[in-house]
C-alpha positions, 0 to 999 in steps of 0.5 A, a space after each residue: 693154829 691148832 690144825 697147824 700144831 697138828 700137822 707139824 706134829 705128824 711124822 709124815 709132815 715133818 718127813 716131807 718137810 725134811 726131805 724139800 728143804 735137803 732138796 732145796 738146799 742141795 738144789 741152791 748148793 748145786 746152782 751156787 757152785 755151777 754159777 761160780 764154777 762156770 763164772 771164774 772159767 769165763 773170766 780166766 779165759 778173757 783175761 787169758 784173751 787180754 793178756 794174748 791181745 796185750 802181747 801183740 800190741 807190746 810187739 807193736 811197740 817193739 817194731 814202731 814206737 807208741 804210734 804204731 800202738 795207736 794204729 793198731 789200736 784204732 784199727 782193733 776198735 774200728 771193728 766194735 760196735 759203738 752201742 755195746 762194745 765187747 773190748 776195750 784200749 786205752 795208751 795213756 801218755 806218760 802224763 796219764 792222758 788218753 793218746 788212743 783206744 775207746 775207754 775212758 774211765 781212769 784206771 787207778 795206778 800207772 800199770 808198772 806191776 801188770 794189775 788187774 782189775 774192774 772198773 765202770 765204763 757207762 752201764 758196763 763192768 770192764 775186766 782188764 790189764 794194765 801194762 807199762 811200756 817203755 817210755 812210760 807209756 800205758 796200755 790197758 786193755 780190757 773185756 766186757 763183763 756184761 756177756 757173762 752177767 747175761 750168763 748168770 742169769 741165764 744160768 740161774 733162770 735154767 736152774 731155777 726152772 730145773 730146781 723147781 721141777 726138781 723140788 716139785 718131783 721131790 715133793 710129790 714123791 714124799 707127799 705119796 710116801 708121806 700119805 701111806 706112812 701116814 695111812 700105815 700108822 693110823 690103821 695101827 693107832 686105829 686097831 689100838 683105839 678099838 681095843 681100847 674101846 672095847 672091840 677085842 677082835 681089833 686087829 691091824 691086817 696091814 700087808 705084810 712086809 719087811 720095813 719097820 711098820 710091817 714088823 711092828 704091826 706084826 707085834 701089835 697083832 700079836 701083843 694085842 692077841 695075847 691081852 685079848 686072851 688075859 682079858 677072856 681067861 680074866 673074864 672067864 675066872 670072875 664069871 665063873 666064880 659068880 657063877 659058882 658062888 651066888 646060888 650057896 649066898 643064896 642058899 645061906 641068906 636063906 637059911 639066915 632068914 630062917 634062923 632070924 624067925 626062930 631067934 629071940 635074942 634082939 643081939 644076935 638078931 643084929 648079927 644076922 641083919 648085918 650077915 644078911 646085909 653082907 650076903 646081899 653086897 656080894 650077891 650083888 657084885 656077882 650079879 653085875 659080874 654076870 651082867 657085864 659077862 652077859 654085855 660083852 658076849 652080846 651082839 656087834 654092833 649093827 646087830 638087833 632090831 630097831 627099836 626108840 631110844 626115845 621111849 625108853 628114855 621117857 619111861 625110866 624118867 618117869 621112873 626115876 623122877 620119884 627117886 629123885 624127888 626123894 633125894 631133893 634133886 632138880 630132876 629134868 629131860 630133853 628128849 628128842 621124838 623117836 630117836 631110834 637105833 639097832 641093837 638090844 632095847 634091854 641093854 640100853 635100858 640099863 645102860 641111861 638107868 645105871 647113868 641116872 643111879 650113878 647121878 642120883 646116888 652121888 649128887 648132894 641134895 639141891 642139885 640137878 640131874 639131866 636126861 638128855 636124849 638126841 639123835 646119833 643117838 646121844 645119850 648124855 646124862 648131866 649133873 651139878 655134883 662135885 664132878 669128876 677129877 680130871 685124872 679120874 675121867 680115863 678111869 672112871 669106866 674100869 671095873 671095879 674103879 671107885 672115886 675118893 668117897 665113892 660106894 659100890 663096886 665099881 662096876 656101873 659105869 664099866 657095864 656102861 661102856 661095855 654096852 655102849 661099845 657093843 652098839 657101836 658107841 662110846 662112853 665118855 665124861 666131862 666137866 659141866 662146870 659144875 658137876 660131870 657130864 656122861 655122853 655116850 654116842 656113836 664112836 665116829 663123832 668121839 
């Protein structure tokens, strides 16, 4: 059911299904209006045939009474196939009774207005006309109906054929169209997916043309080259001004080190913990610019050695396993055996430890946190917390984001995704009914 909502929400889907049901209705219409075009014209004619075959007899009437009537009607029905005759007679007697002539069934009226009509002879439908001769006489002579009921269907069949060949031709025409529609438009939500994830490079080269995709993925190229400049001038600004401002932090956390060992006063003493304490949050914050600047400007993926995903994730939870105790968290792993992968061991290094300092800063004692390492690689560290607002999960990885209560300066999950994206992964976040969930694996399986 979901496949199904789906596709009936693509474009290329609905488009198709708009253009065979106009096909069909144009095919439906078409036959209707030949049937009964064709089916009118024939009745016309044979009742224009009765009307000539009733005129002759009224001369007959003319020249030799009722009797030469019947002659001649005998001699007209002598000629007809007895199974399935194409025409019919009937002279009734001014009583109504049959004096001649092959139909039997009883025609409603005594024929004085010439009335024409239909009426059931066997498995036969009779078209004819009822006329009054003099005396009170009679005649009505009618056509077979069944001819033209076999060209109906023969008709119908015919258009039958040609409206389904026609529709198939329709169909296959707009699935082609559909499907390259279909392929325009996926390179251009693909380009954007990728600039999202990270891959600023990311660009449609759709061919170029003159319809409506080619003139919008000309835009999107270009829209999406003009943010790719703001983000590198963005970028460039805050790089250099960690650049530029770290080294005098240092310098002055120095130099407040040297006033704190030559002060005796307890209260000025505090004042210049506290400066010091400010100088570290900053210089921190500049550090992680610089690694985030140092992320991004790495290899593609693809690049680098092979190297165990595995081992290092065993190594930092040995590592953080002390921390955690500390913090009373229900620390665990499930590591899968040489989980290897390319790239830069360093960068996902610090890409598992910022996910489990995220986790064991944020989570309340008594709570779990889970290491999980699989092959992909999936990385997926796992926590019993509060979890992640459902509106926070799209935002969680922006710099400098920070959830209600949150501390830092939201740059540990932004380093995450960069890193990941540069080894051809993503990061993502969810509910784990309770507390959130961190996955970062290869960008095919998101």
């Amino acid at each position: 059911m979901p496949m199904r909502r789906d596709l009936l929400s693509s474009i290329a889907v609905r488009q198709t299904l708009v253009s065979i049901t106009v096909m069909i209705v144009a095919v439906a219409a078409l036959t209707a209006a030949t049937v009964v075009t064709v089916e009118t014209s024939l009745r016309d004619d044979l009742l224009h045939t009765v009307d000539t075959d009733i005129s002759g007899l009224t001369d007959s009437m003319v020249r030799g009474g009722w009797r030469e009537v019947a002659a001649r009607i005998g001699d007209r029905t002598d000629f007809i196939t007895p199974g399935h005759p194409a025409a019919y007679y009937r002279l009734a007697s001014p009583a109504g009774g049959r004096i001649a002539g092959n139909l039997t069934a009883v025609v409603p009226g005594d024929g004085r207005s010439s009335t024409a009509g239909e009426v059931h002879e066997g498995d036969d439908v009779v078209l004819y006309r009822a006329t009054q001769l003099r005396g009170g006489y009679t005649l009505l002579v009618g056509r077979s109906l069944l001819p033209v009921a076999a060209l109906r269907r023969r008709m119908l069949a015919i258009f039958g054929v040609i409206g389904v060949g026609t529709v198939g031709l329709a169909l296959l025409a707009s699935s082609i169209a559909a499907a390259r529609l279909a392929r325009r438009v996926a390179v251009l939500d693909g380009t954007l997916e990728r600039f999202a994830r990270g891959d600023h490079a990311a660009r449609t080269a759709l061919a170029p043309g003159r319809d409506e995709l080619a003139r919008l993925a000309v835009h999107v190229d270009r829209h999406l080259e003009w943010a790719a400049h703001l983000l590198t001038a963005q970028r460039a600004i805050s790089d250099n001004i960690a650049h530029e401002l770290r080294t005098p932090l240092v310098h002055l956390d120095t130099r407040l080190i040297r006033a704190i060992e030559h002060n005796h006063d307890a209260t000025v003493a505090s004042e210049l913990d506290a400066a010091r304490s400010d100088i570290r949050s900053v210089v921190s914050l500049f550090d992680a610019l610089l690694d985030l600047a140092l992320a991004e400007a790495g290899h593609l993926p693809g690049a680098g050695a092979v190297f165990d995903v595995s081992e290092i994730a065993a190594d930092l939870a040995e590592l953080y396993d002390a921390s955690a105790e500390e913090a009373g968290l229900d620390f665990s792993t499930r590591i899968a055996p040489q989980v290897t992968m390319r790239g830069e061991p360093m960068a996902i290094t610090r890409l598992i430890a910022n996910l489990l300092d995220n986790a064991i800063k944020y989570v309340p004692a008594g709570t779990r946190v889970r290491l999980i390492v699989a092959d992909g690689p999936r990385i997926i560290v796992e926590d019993g917390g509060d979890g992640i607002a459902a509106d926070d999960r799209d935002r969680i990885f922006a710099r400098f984001y920070r959830s209600a209560g949150g501390t830092g300066h939201g740059l540990g999950l932004a380093l995450v995704k960069v890193i990941a994206a540069r080894h051809g992964l993503v990061a993502r976040v969810e509910d784990a009914a309770p507390g959130a969930r961190f996955v970062i694996e290869p960008a095919a399986a998101a």
